[in-house]
MDTraj code that builds the backbone (N, CA, C; nanometers):
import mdtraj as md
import numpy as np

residues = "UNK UNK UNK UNK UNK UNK UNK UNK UNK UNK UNK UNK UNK UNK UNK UNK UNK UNK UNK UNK UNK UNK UNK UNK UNK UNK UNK UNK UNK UNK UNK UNK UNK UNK UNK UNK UNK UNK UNK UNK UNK UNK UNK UNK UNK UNK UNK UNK UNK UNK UNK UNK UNK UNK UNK UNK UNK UNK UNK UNK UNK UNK UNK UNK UNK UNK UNK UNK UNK UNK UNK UNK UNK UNK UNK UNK UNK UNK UNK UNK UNK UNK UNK UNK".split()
xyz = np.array([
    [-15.8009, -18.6760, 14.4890],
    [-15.8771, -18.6839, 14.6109],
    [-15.7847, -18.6848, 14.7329],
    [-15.6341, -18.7509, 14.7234],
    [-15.5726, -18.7411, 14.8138],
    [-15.5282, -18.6264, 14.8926],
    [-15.4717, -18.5387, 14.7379],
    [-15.3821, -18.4167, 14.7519],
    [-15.4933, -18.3066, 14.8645],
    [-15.6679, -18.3324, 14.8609],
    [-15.7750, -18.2542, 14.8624],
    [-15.7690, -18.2788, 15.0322],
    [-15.7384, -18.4107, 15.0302],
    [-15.7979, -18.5000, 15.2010],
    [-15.6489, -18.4731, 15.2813],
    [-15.5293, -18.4599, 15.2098],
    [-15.4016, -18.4082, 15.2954],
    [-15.3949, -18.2707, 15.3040],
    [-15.4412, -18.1759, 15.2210],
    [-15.4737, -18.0446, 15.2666],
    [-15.3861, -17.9991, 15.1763],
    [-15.2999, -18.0312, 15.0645],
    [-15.1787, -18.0277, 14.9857],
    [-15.1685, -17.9200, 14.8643],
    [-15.1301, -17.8137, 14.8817],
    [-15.1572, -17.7036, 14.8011],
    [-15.1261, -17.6939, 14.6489],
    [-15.1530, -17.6942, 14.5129],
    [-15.1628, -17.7322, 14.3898],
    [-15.2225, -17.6549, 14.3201],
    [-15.1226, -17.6389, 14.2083],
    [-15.2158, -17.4987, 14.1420],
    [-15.2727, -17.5523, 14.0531],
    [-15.4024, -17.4833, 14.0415],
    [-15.5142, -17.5420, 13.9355],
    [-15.4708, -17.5342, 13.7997],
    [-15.4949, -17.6338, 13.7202],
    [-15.4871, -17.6484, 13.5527],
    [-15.5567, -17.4818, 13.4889],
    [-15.6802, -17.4340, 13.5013],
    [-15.7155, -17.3407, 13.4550],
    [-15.7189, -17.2029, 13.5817],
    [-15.6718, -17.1011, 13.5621],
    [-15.6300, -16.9657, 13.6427],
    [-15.7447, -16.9854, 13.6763],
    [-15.8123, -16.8784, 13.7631],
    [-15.8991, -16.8328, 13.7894],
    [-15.9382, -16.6872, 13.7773],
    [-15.8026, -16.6014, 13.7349],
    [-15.8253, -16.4890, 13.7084],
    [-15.7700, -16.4828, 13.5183],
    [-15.8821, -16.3660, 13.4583],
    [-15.8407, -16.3459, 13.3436],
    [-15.6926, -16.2807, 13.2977],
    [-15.6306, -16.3323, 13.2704],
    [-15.4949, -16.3187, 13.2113],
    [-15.4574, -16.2692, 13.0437],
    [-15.6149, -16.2420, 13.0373],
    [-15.6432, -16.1632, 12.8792],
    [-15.5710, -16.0175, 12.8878],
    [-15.6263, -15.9614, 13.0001],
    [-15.5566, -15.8168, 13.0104],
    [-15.3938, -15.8001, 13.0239],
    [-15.2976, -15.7545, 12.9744],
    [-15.2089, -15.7212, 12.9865],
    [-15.1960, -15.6282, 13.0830],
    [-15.0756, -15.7099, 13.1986],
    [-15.0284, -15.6196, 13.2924],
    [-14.8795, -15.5658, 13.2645],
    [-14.8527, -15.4214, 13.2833],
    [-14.7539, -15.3930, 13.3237],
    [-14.6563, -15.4244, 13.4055],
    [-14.5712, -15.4212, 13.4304],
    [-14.4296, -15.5031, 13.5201],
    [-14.4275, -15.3997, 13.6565],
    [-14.4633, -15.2326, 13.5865],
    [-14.4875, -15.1291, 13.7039],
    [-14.5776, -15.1418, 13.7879],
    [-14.7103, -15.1975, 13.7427],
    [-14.7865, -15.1936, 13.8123],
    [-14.8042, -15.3128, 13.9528],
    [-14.7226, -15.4253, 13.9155],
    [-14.7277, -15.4952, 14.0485],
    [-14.6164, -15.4645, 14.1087],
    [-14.4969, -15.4268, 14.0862],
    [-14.3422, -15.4347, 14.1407],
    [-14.3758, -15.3119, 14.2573],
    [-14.2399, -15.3457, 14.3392],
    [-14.2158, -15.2075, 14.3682],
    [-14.1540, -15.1297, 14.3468],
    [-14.1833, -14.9953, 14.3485],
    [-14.0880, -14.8573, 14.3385],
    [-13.9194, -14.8862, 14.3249],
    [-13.9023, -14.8926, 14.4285],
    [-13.7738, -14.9389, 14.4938],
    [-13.7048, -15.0699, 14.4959],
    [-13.6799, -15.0889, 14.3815],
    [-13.6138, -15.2073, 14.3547],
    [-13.5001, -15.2808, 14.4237],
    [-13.4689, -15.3531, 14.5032],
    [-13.3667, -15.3940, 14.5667],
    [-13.2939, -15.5012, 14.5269],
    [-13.1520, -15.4570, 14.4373],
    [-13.0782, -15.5578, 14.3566],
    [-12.9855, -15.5797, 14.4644],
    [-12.8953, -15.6844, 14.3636],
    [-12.7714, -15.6951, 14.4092],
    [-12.6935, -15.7293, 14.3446],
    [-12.5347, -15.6753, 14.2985],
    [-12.4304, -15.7178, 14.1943],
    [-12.3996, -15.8471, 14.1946],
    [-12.3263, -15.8892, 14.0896],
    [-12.2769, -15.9787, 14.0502],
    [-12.1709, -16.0335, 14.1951],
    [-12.1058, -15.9536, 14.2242],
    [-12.0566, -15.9611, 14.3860],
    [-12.0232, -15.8502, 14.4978],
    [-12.1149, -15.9274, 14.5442],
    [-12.1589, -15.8634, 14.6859],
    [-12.0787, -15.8859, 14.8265],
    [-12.0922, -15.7970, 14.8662],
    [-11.9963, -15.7863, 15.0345],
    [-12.1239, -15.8311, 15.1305],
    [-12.0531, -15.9308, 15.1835],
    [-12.1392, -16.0052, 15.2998],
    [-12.2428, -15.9376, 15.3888],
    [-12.1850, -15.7923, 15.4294],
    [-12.2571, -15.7120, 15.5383],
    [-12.3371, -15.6728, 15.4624],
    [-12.3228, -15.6304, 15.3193],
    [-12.4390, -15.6041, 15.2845],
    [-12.5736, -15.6625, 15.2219],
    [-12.5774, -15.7833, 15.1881],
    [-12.6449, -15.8611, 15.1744],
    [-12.7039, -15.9252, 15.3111],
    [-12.6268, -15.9459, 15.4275],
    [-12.7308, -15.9564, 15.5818],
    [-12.8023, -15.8189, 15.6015],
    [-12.7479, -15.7094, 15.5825],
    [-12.8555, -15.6032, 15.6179],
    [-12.9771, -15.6034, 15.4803],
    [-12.9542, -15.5985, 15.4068],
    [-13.0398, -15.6401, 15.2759],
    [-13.1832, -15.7257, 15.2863],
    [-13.0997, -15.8577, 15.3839],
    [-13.2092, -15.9650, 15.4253],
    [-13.3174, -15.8933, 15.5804],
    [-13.2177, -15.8441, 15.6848],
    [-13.2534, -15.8010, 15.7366],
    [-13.3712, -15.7224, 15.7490],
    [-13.3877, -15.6029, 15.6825],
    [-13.4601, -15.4924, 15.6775],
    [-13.5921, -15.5387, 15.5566],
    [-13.5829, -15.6428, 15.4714],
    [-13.6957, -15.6535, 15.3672],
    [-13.7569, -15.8097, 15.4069],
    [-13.8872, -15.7803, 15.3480],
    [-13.9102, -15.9231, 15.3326],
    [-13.9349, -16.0111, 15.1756],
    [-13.8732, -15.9061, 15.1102],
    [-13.8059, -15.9557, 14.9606],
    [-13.8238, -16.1298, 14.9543],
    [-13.8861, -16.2165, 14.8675],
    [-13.8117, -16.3484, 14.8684],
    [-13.7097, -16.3141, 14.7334],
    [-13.7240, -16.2585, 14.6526],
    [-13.6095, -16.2616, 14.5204],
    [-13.5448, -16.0965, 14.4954],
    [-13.4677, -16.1662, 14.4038],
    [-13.3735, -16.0152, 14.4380],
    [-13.2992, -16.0207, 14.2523],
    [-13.3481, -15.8835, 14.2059],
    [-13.2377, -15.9155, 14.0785],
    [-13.0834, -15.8854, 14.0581],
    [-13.0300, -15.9756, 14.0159],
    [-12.9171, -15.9284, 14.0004],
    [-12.8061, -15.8712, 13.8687],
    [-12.7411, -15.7725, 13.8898],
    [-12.7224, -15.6784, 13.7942],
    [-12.5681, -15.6914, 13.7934],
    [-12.5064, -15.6537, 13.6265],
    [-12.4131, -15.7002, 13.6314],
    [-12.3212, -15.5288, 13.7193],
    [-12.1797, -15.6311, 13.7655],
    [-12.1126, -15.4795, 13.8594],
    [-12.0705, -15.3691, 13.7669],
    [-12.0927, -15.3506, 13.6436],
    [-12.0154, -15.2439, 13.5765],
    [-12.1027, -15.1462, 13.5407],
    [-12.2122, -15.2029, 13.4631],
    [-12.3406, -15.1352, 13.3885],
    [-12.4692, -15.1411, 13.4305],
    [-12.4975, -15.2122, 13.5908],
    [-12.6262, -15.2292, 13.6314],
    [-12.7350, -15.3018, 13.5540],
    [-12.6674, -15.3867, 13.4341],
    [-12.7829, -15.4838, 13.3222],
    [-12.8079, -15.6141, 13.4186],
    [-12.9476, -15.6297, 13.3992],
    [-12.9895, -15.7302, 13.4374],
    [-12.9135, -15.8431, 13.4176],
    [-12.9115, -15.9560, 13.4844],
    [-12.8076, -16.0987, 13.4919],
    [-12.8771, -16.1803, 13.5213],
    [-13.0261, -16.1537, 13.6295],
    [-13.0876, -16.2507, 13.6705],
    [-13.1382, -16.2749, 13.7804],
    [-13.1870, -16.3945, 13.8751],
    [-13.2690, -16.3102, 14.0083],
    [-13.2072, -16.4367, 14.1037],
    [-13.1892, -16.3633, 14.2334],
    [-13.1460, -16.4909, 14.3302],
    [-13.2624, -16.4660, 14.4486],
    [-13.2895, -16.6115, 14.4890],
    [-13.4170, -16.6473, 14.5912],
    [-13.3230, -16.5935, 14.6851],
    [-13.3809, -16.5285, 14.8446],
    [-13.3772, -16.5529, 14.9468],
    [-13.3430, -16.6641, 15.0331],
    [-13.4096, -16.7693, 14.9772],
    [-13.3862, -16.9270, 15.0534],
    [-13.2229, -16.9391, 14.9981],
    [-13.2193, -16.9130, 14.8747],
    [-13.0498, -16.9633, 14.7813],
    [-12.9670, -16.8550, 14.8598],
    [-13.0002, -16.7306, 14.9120],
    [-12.8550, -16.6498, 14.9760],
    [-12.8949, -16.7005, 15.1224],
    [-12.9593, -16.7800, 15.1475],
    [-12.9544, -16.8015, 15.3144],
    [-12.8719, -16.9179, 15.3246],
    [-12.9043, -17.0307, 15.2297],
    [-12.8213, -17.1495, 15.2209],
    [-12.6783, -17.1438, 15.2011],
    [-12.6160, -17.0267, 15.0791],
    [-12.4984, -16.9872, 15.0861],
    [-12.4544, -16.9538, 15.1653],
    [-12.4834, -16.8249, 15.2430],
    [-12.4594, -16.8150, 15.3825],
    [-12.3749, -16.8749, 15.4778],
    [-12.4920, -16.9791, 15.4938],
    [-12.4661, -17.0807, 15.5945],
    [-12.4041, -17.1524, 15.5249],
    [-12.3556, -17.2273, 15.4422],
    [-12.2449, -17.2889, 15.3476],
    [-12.0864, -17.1968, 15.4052],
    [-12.1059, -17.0585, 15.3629],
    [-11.9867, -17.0442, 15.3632],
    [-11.9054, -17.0178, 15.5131],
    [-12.0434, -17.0152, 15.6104],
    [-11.9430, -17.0068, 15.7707],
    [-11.8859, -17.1531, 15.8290],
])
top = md.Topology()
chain = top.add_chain()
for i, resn in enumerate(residues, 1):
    res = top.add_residue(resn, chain, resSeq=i)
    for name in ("N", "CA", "C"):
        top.add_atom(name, md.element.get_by_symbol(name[0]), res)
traj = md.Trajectory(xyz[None], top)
């Protein structure tokens, strides 16, 4: 009753949409995938942030482009600012 009367956003115990159907990974993503290597050059990761409104980003290893894993937006803004 509290979480309801503070306005406090919470995701419901049961979906509300059926999750019986199998979705494809194509069908919500976009086209244009916007990774980033294992290590990245500074300028390009500010223009990166710049131009999208991406919150996650996968990252691929630098030799073979295999997946490694995904970094938030909020986590390369905090680094960022960590490293100036």
């Amino acid at each position: 009753m509290l979480i309801e009367l503070r306005a406090i956003p919470f995701v419901e115990l049961d979906p509300h949409y059926n999750y019986e159907k199998k979705i494809k990974a194509k069908e919500i993503m976009t086209k244009d995938v916007i990774t980033f290597k294992e290590v990245e050059k500074l300028s390009v990761i500010l223009k990166i942030l710049e131009s999208t409104t991406h919150n996650g980003f996968p990252v691929v290893t630098n030799e073979k482009n295999l997946f490694n894993g995904v970094i938030l937006r909020n986590h390369l803004v905090v680094l960022i600012k960590k490293a100036n």
